[in-house]
C-alpha positions as CSV (number, residue, x, y, z in Angstrom):
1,X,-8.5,2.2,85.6
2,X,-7.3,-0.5,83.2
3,X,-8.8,1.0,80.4
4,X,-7.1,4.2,80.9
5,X,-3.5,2.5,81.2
6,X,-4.0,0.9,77.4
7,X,-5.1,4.4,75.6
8,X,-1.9,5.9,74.2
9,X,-1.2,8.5,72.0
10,X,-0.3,7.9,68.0
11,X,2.7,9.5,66.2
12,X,2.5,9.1,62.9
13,X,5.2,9.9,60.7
14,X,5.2,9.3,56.6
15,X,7.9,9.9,54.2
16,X,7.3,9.1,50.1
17,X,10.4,8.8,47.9
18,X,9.2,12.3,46.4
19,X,9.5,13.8,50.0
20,X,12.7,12.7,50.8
21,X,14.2,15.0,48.2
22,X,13.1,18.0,49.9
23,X,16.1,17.5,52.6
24,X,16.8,16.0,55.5
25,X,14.2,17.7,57.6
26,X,11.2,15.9,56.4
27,X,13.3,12.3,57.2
28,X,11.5,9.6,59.5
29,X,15.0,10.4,61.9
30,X,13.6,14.0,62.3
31,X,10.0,13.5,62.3
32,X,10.3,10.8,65.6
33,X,12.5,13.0,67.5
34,X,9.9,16.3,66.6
35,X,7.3,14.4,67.6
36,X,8.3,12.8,70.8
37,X,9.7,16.1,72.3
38,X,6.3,17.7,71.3
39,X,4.3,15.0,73.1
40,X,6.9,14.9,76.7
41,X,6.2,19.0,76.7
42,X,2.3,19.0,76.2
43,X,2.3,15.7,78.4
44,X,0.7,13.4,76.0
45,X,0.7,10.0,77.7
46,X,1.6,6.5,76.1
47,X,3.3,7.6,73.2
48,X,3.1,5.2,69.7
49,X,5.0,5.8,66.7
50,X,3.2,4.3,63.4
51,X,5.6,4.9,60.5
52,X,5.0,4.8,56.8
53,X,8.1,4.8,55.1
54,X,8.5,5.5,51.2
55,X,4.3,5.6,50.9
56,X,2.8,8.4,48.9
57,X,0.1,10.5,50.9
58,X,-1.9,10.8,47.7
59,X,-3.8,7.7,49.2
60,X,-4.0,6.2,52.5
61,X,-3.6,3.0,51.6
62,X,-0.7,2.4,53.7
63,X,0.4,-1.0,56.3
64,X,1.1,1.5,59.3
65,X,-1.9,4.1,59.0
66,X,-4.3,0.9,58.9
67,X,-2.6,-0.4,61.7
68,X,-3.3,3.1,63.8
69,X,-7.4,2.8,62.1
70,X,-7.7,-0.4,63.4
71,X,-6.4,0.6,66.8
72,X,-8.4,3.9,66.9
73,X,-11.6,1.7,66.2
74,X,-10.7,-0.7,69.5
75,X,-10.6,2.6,71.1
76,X,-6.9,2.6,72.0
77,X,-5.9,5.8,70.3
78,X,-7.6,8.9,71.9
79,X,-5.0,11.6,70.3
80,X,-3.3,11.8,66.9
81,X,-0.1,13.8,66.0
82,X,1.5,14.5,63.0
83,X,4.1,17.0,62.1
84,X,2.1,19.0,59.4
85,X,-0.6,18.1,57.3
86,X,1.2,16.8,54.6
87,X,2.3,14.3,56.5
88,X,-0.9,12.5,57.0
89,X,-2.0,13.0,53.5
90,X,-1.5,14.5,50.6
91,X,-5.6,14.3,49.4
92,X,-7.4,17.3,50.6
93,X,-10.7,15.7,50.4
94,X,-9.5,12.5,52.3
95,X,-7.5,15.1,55.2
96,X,-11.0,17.3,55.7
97,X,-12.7,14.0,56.3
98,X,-10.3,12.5,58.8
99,X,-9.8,15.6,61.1
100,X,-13.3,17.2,60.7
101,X,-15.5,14.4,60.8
102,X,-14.2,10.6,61.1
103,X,-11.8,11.7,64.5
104,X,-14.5,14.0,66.1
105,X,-17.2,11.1,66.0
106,X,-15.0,8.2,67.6
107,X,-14.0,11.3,70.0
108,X,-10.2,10.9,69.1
109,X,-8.1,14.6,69.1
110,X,-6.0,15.3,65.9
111,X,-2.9,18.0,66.1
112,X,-0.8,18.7,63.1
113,X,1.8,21.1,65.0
114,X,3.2,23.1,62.4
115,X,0.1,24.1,61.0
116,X,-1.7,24.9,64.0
117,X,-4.6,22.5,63.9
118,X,-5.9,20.8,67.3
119,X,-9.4,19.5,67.1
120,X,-9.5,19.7,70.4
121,X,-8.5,23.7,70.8
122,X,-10.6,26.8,70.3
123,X,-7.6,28.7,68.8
124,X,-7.2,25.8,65.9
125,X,-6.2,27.0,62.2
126,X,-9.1,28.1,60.6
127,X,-7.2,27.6,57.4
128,X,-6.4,24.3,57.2
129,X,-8.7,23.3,54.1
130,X,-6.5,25.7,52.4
131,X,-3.4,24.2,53.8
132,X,-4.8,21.0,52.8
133,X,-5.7,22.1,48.9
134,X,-2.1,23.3,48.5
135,X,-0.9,19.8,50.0
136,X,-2.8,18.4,47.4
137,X,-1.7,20.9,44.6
138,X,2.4,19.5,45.4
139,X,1.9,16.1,44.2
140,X,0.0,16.9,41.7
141,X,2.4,20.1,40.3
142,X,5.2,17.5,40.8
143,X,3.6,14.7,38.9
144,X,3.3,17.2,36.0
145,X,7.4,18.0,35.8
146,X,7.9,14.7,35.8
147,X,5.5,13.7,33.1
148,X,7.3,16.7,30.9
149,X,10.4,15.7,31.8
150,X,9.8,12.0,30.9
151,X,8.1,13.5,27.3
152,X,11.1,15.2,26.5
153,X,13.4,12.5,26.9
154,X,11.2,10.8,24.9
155,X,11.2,13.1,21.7
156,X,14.6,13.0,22.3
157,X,14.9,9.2,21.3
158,X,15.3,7.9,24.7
159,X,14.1,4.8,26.3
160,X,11.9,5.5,29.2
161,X,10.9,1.8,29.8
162,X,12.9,-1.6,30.3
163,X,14.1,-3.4,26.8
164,X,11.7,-5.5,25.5
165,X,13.3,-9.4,25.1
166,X,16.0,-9.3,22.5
167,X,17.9,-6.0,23.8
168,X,20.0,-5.3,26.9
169,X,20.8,-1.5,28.6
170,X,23.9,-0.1,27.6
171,X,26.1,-0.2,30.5
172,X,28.1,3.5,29.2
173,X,24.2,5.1,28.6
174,X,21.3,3.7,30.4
175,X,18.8,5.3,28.3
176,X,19.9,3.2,25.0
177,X,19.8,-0.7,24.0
178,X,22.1,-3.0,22.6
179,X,21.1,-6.1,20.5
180,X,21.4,-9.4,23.0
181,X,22.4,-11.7,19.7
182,X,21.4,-14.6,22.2
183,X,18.0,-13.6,22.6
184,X,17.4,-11.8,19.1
185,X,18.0,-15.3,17.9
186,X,14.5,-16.5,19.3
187,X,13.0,-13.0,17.9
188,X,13.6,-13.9,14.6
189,X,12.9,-17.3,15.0
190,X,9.5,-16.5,16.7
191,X,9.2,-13.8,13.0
192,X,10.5,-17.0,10.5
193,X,8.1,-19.0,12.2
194,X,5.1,-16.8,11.8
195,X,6.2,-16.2,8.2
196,X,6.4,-20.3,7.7
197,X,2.5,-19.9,8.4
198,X,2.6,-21.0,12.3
199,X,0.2,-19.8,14.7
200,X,1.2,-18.3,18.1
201,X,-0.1,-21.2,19.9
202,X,1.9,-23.6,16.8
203,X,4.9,-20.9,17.9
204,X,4.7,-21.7,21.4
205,X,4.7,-24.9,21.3
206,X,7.5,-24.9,19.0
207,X,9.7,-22.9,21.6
208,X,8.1,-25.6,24.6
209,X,9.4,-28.7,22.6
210,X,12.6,-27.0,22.0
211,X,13.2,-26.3,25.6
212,X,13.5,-22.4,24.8
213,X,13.6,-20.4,27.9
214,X,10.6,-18.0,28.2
215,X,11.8,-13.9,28.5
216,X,11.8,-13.9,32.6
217,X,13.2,-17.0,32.8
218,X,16.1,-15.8,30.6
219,X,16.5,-13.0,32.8
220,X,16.9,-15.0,35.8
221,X,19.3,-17.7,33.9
222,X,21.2,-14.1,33.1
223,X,21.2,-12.8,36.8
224,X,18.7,-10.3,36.2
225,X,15.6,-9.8,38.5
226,X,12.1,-10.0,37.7
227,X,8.8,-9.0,39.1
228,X,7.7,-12.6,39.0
229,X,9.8,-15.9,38.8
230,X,7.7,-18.6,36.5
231,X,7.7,-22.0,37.9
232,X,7.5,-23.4,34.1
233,X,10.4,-22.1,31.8
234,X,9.8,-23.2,29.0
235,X,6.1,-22.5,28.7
236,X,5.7,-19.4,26.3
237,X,2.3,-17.6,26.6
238,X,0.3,-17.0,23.5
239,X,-0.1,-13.5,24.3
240,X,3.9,-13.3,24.8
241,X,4.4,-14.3,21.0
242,X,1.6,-12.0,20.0
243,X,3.3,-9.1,21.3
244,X,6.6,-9.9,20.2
245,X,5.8,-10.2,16.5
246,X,3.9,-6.5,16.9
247,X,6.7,-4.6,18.7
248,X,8.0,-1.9,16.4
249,X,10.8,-1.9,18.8
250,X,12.3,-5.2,16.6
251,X,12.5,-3.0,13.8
252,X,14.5,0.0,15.4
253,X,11.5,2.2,16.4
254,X,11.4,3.6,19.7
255,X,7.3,3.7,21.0
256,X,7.1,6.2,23.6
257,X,3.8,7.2,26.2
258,X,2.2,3.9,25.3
259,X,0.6,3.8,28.5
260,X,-0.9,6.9,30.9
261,X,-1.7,7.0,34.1
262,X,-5.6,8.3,35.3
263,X,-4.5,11.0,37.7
264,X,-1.7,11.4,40.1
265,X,-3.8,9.7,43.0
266,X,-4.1,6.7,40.5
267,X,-1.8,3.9,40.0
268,X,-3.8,2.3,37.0
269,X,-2.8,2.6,33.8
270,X,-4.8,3.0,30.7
271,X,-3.3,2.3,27.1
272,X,-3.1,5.7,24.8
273,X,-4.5,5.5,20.9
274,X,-2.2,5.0,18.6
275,X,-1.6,8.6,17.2
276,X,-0.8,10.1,20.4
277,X,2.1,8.1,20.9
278,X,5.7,8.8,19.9
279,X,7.7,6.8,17.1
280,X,11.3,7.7,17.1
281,X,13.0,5.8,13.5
282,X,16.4,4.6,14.1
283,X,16.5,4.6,17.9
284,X,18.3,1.7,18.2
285,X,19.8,-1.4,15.9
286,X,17.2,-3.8,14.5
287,X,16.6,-7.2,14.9
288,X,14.2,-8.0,12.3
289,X,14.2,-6.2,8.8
290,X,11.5,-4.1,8.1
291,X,10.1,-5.9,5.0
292,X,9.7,-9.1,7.1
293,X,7.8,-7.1,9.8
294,X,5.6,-5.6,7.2
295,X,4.7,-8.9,6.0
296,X,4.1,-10.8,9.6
297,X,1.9,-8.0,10.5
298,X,0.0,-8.8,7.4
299,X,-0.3,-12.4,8.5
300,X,-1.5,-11.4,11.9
301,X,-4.3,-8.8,10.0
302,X,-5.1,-12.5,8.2
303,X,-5.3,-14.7,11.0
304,X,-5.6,-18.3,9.2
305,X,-8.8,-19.4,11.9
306,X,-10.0,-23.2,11.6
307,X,-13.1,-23.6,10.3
308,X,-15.5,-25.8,12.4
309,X,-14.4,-29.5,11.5
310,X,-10.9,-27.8,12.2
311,X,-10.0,-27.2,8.8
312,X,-7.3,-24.4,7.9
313,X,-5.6,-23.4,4.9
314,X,-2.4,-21.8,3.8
315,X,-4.8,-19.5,1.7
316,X,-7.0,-18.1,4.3
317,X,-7.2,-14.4,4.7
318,X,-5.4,-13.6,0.9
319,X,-8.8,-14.7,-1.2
320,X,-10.9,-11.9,-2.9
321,X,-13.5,-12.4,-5.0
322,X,-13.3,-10.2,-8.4
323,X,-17.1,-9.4,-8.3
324,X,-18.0,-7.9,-5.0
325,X,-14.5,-7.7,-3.7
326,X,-15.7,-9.9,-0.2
327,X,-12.9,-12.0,0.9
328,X,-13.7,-16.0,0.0
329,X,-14.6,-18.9,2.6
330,X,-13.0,-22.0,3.6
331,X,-15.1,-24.8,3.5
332,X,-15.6,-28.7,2.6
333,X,-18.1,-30.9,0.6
334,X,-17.8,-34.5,-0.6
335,X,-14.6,-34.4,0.8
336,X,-12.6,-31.6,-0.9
337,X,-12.0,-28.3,0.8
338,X,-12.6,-25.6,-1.1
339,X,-13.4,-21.5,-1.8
340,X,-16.6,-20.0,-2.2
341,X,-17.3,-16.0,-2.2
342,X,-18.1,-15.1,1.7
343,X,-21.2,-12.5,0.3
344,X,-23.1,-15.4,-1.9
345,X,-22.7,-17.9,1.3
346,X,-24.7,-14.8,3.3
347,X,-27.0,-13.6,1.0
348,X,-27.1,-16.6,-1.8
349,X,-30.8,-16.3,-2.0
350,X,-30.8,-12.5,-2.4
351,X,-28.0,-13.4,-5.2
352,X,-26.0,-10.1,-4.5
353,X,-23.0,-12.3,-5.6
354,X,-21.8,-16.2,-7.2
355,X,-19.9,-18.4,-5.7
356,X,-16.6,-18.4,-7.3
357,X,-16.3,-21.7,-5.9
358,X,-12.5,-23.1,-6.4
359,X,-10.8,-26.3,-5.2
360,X,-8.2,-25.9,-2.6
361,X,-6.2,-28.2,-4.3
362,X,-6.4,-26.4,-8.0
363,X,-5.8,-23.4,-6.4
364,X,-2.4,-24.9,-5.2
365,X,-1.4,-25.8,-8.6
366,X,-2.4,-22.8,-10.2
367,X,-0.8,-20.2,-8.3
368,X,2.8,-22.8,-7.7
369,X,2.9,-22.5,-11.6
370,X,2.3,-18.9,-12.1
371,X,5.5,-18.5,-9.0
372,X,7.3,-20.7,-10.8
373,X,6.5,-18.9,-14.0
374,X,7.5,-15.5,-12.3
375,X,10.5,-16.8,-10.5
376,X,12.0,-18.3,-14.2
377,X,11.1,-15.3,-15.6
378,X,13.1,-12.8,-13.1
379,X,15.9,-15.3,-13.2
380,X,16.2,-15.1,-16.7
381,X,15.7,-11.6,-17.6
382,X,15.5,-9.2,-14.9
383,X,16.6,-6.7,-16.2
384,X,13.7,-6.9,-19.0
385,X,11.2,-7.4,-15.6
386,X,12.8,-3.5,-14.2
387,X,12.5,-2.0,-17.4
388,X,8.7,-3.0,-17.5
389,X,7.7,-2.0,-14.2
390,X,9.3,1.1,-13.9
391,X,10.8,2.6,-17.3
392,X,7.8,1.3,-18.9
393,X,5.3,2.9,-15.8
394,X,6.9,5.7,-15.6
395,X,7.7,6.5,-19.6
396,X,3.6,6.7,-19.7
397,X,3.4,9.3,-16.5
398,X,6.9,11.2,-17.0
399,X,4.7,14.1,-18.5
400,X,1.6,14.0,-16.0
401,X,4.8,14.3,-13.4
402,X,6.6,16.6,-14.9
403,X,3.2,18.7,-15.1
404,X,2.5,18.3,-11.6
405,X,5.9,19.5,-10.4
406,X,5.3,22.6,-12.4
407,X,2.1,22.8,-11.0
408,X,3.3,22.9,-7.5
409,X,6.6,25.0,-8.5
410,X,3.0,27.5,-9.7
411,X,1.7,27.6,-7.1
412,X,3.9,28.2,-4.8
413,X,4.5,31.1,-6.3
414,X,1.3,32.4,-6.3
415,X,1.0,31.8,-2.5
416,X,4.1,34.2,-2.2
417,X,2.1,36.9,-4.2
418,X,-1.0,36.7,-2.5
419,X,1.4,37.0,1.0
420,X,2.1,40.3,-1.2
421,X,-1.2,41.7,-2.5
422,X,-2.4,41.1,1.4
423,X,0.1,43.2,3.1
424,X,-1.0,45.9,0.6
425,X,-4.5,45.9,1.0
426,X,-3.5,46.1,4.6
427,X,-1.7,49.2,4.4
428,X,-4.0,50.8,2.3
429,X,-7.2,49.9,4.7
430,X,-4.8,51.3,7.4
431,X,-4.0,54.5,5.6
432,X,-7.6,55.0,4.5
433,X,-7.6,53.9,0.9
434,X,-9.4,51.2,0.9
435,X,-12.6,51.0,2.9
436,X,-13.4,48.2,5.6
437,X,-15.8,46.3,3.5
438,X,-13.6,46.1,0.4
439,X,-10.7,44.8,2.8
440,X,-12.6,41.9,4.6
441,X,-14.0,41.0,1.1
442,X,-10.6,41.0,-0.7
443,X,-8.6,39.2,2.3
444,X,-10.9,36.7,2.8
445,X,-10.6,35.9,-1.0
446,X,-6.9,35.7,-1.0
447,X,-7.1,33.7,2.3
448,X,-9.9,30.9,0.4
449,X,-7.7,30.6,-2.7
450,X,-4.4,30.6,-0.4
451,X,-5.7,27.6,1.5
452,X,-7.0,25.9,-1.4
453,X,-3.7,26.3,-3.3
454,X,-1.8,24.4,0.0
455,X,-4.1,21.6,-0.4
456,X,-3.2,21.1,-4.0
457,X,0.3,21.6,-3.2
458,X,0.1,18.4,-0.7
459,X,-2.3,16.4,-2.9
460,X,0.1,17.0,-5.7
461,X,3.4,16.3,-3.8
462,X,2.1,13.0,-2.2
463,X,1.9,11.8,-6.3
464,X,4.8,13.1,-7.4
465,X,6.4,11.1,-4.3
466,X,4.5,7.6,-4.8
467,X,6.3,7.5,-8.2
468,X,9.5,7.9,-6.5
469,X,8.7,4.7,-4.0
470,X,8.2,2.7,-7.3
471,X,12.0,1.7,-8.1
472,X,12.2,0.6,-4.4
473,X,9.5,-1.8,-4.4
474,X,11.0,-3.5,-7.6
475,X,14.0,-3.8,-5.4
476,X,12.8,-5.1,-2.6
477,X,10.4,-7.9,-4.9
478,X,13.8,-8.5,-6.3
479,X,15.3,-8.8,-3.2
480,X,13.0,-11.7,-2.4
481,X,13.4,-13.5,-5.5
482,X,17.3,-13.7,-4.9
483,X,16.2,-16.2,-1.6
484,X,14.7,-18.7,-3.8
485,X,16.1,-20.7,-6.8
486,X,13.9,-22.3,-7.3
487,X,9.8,-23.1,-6.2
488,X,9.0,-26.9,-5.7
489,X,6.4,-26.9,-3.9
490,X,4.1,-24.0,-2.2
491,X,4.4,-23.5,1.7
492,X,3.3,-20.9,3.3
493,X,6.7,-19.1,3.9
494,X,6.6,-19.0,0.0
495,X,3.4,-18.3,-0.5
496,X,3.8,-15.4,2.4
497,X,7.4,-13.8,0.8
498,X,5.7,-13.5,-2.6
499,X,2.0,-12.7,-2.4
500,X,-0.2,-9.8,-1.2
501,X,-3.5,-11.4,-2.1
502,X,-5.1,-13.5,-4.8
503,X,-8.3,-12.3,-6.7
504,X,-10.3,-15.0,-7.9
505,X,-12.8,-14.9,-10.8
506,X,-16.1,-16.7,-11.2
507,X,-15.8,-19.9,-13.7
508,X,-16.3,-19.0,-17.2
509,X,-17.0,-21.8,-19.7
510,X,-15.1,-21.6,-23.4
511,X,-15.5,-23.7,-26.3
512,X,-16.8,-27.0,-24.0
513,X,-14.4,-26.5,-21.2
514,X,-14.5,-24.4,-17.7
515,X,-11.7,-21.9,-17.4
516,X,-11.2,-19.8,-13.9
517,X,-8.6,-16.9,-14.0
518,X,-7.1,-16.4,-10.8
519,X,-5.0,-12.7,-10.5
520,X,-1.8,-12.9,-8.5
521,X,-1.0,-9.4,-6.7
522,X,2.6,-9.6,-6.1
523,X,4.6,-8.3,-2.7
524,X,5.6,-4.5,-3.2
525,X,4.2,-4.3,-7.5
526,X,0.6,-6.0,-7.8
527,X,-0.1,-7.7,-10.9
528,X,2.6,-8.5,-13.3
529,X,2.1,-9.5,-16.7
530,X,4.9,-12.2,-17.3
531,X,5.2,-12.9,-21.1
532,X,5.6,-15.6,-23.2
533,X,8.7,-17.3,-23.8
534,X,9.2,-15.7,-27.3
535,X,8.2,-11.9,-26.1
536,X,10.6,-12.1,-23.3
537,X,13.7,-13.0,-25.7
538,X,12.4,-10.5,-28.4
539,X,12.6,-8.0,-25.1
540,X,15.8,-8.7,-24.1
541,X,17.2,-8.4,-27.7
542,X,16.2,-5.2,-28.0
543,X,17.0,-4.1,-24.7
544,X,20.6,-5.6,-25.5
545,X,20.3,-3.2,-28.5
546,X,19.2,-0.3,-27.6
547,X,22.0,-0.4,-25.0
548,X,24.2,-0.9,-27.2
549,X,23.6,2.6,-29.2
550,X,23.5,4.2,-26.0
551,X,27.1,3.1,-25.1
552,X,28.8,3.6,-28.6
C-alpha cells in the first residue's frame, strides 16, 4: 500500500528559445494547464510536472528530463505525458527508443495527447515514427534558414561575432565596430613589439610587468560581461598574443564562417579551411596598417626558436644559402655563434651542399653597412633610386607589355568570333547543312581553342598587372626609409622594416684573402644595386638634365 501512494504520474513540459517563437500556445503557462486538466479527466493519480525551459529537444541532455529518468529508474513514475511529440524530443531516433523500447521494459506508460500515442492503448498512432521524422526534419529545416540568413549578412559585410579586443559595437548599428583607441593602443603595441623581434611569451611578459590588463579583464574594468572572470589580470596568455598579431580583423578585414557547427544536434564546433571562409576589405577602420601586418606575419612564418644551449638570433629564419637555397643554421663552436647551410649539417657526408659557414657577428657588420649604404643613398638621391627601379625596369619591358596587352585586346576578339562561327554552324546543323559529325567536330574545336584563348587571356593579364604593383612597392620601401635617419646599430625592428631575407654565398678566396658576398633582398623590391659615390652624382646630373629639356 505504501508503495502505491509514492508512484505518481510525470508531466513533462519543454520549451527551446526556437519554440517559443511559434506563439503563445506552445509556452510552459499553456503546456501545465493542458496537461493537468488532461490528467484530472483520465484520472491519472499523483500528478508531477518536470519542466525544461529554453532546452533544445534535439538532445535530451536536459536538468529536468534527468531528474524524471532518475525517478523512473527508482520506480516512481509508472505514466508519462507530454503534450505532442515534439515536446519530448526533437531526435526521431532518440523518441522511437524512449516510447517503443526503454518505457515498455521498465513497464512505465507514455501518452503524447495530441498525437494520439498511448503505449498502453490498442488504438495508439500507428504513425508516430512519421510524426517523429517530421519533428526531427523542423530543427533541422530551421537550423538551415538560419545558417543562410547568418551567410548573407555576412557577404553583406556584417559582423556576426563579438569584436575582437581593440573594437567596440556601434551603439546606432549593432552589426559594425568602432576602434576602442584605449585598447588599439595595446594592439599595436603587442604589433611594434613583435616587429622589435619579441617573442609572444617576451610580449607577455612585457604586458605582465607593465601591469596591462588582459582582454576580459578590460571588459570587466569597462562593465562588460564575460563568459569567465580571470582571477590574474595581468597575465596574458601566449596563445592570446598569437592570435592577436594573426587577426585580419586589425587590418579592416572582416573573416566570416570561421567556425561550423557538425550537425544541428551538435554543439561542437570545427574550424573551416581557409578558402571557404569570407573576407570582406574595408569592413571596418584599421588598427594596424597593412604593411606592418604583412611583415609581423612574416616574423611569425620565421619563428626565431633557441637553439639547444638557448641561443637565438636576430637573423634566424631570413638566411638562405645561394647553392641549394636551404635556409642556414644557428649554431656555436669555440665560442662564436655562427651560420652554416642547414642541407650540408644533414647530409655533409653525402656532400649535396658546403657549409657557407659565416660569423654571426660579421654578418652584423656586413649587412648594418650595406643599410647604411642604402639608407644614405635614398636620402641623397631618391629620386635617382625611382628612376632605376621602375623607369629603368619598366623602359626594358614597356614593349613585351605593350605586346601583351595587344595580345589580350587579340584575343578577345577572337573569342567573340568563335561565339559567332558557333551559332552558325548551329543553325546550319539545325537546318540540315551541315551533318552531325562535321558539327561535333567543328564545335568542339572552337570550344578547345576558346578555352585555351581564356587561359592566355588570364596568364597574360596577371603580367600586365604585376608591372603595375611595381611603382607601389617603391613607395612603400620609401615609405619606410622616411622612419629612419639614420642606422646606428642593427636591431631587429631595423633589420625587420627593411629586409625580406638574406642570401648568403659560400667563401671564395681572391688574391690571398677570403671574401663572402652576402645578397640583401629588400622589403617590397629585392636586390638593389646601390652605386658608387661617383655613379650616383653622374646620375643625378643627368637626371637634373634631362629634366631640364623636358620643362623648357
Amino acid at each position: 500500500m505504501k508503495r502505491q501512494q509514492e508512484e505518481f504520474t510525470a508531466l513533462y513540459c519543454r520549451l527551446s528559445q526556437d519554440d517559443g517563437r511559434e506563439g503563445e500556445s506552445n509556452s510552459i503557462v499553456n503546456q501545465k494547464e493542458y496537461l493537468m486538466k488532461y490528467a484530472k479527466e483520465h484520472g491519472f493519480p499523483n500528478p508531477k510536472f518536470y519542466v525544461d525551459d529554453g532546452y533544445t529537444g534535439t538532445n535530451f541532455d536536459r536538468p529536468s528530463f534527468k531528474e524524471m529518468s532518475a525517478d523512473i529508474e527508482k520506480g516512481l513514475v509508472k505514466t508519462v505525458i507530454v503534450k505532442d511529440l515534439s515536446r519530448f524530443g526533437r531526435n526521431y531516433i532518440e523518441v522511437g527508443s524512449y516510447s517503443e523500447i526503454i518505457y515498455p521494459e521498465a513497464g512505465v506508460r507514455f501518452i503524447a495527447i495530441m498525437d494520439n500515442v498511448d503505449t498502453g492503448s490498442l488504438e495508439s498512432n500507428e504513425f508516430a515514427a512519421f510524426t517523429n521524422l517530421f519533428n526531427e526534419w523542423y530543427p533541422k529545416s530551421t537550423s538551415k534558414k538560419v545558417k543562410e540568413v547568418k551567410k548573407a549578412k555576412g557577404l553583406a559585410g556584417e559582423h556576426l561575432g563579438a569584436p575582437p579586443y581593440g573594437y567596440l559595437r556601434n551603439p546606432d548599428d549593432k552589426t559594425r565596430w568602432l576602434v576602442d583607441e584605449e585598447a588599439a593602443a595595446v594592439v599595436r603595441r603587442i604589433f611594434s613589439l613583435c616587429m622589435q623581434g619579441k617573442g609572444v611569451s617576451a610580449i607577455a611578459t612585457a604586458l605582465w610587468e607593465d601591469k596591462v590588463l588582459t582582454p576580459s579583464a578590460y571588459k570587466v574594468s569597462k562593465g562588460i560581461g564575460v563568459a569567465k572572470k580571470s582571477e590574474h589580470p595581468y597575465n596574458w596568455e601566449t596563445s592570446m598574443i598569437a592570435s592577436i598579431l594573426e587577426n585580419v580583423a586589425y587590418i579592416g578585414v572582416t573573416e566570416s564562417f570561421k567556425s561550423t557547427r557538425l550537425g544541428f544536434k551538435s554543439k561542437k564546433r570545427i574550424p573551416t579551411a581557409k578558402d571557404r571562409r569570407t573576407y570582406i576589405e574595408d569592413a571596418h577602420t584599421p588598427i594596424i596598417d597593412r604593411d606592418m601586418w604583412e611583415k609581423v606575419q612574416m616574423i611569425r612564418a620565421n619563428k626565431r626558436r633557441p637553439t639547444k644551449s638557448g641561443l637565438t638570433s636576430i637573423f634566424s629564419g631570413l638566411l638562405y644559402c645561394a647553392d641549394c637555397g636551404a635556409k642556414l643554421s644557428l649554431a656555436t663552436a669555440n665560442g662564436y655563434a655562427h651560420f652554416r647551410c642547414s642541407m650540408y649539417k644533414r647530409t655533409s657526408r653525402a656532400k649535396e651542399c658546403t657549409q657557407h659557414y659565416i660569423r654571426e657577428d660579421a654578418l652584423k657588420q656586413l649587412v648594418l653597412k650595406q643599410l647604411q649604404q642604402f639608407l644614405s643613398y635614398l636620402q641623397q638621391f631618391e629620386r635617382v633610386f625611382i628612376r632605376q627601379q621602375i623607369d629603368a625596369t619598366l623602359a626594358e619591358r614597356r614593349y613585351e607589355l605593350s605586346a601583351k596587352q595587344k595580345q589580350i585586346e587579340r584575343d578577345e576578339k577572337r573569342i567573340k568570333e568563335l561565339d559567332r562561327l558557333f551559332r552558325k554552324i548551329y543553325e546550319d546543323n539545325v537546318n540540315g547543312k551541315l551533318n552531325d559529325e562535321r558539327f561535333y567536330k567543328l564545335s568542339d574545336g572552337y570550344e578547345a581553342e576558346q578555352e585555351q584563348l581564356k587561359q592566355e587571356i588570364e596568364a597574360l593579364t596577371a603580367e600586365v598587372s604585376e608591372a603595375d604593383t611595381e611603382a607601389t612597392n617603391v613607395a612603400k620601401l620609401i615609405a619606410v626609409t622616411k622612419k629612419y635617419t639614420r642606422i646606428d646599430e642593427l636591431t631587429p625592428e631595423v633589420l625587420n622594416a627593411f629586409v625580406d631575407k638574406i642570401v648568403v654565398h659560400e667563401r671564395e678566396k681572391k688574391d690571398g684573402r677570403r671574401t663572402q658576398q652576402i645578397d640583401i633582398y629588400y622589403s617590397y623590391v629585392g636586390i638593389v644595386d646601390i652605386p658608387t659615390d661617383e655613379e650616383m652624382r653622374e646620375m643625378e646630373q643627368e637626371y637634373m638634365h634631362r629634366t631640364k629639356r623636358q620643362t623648357a
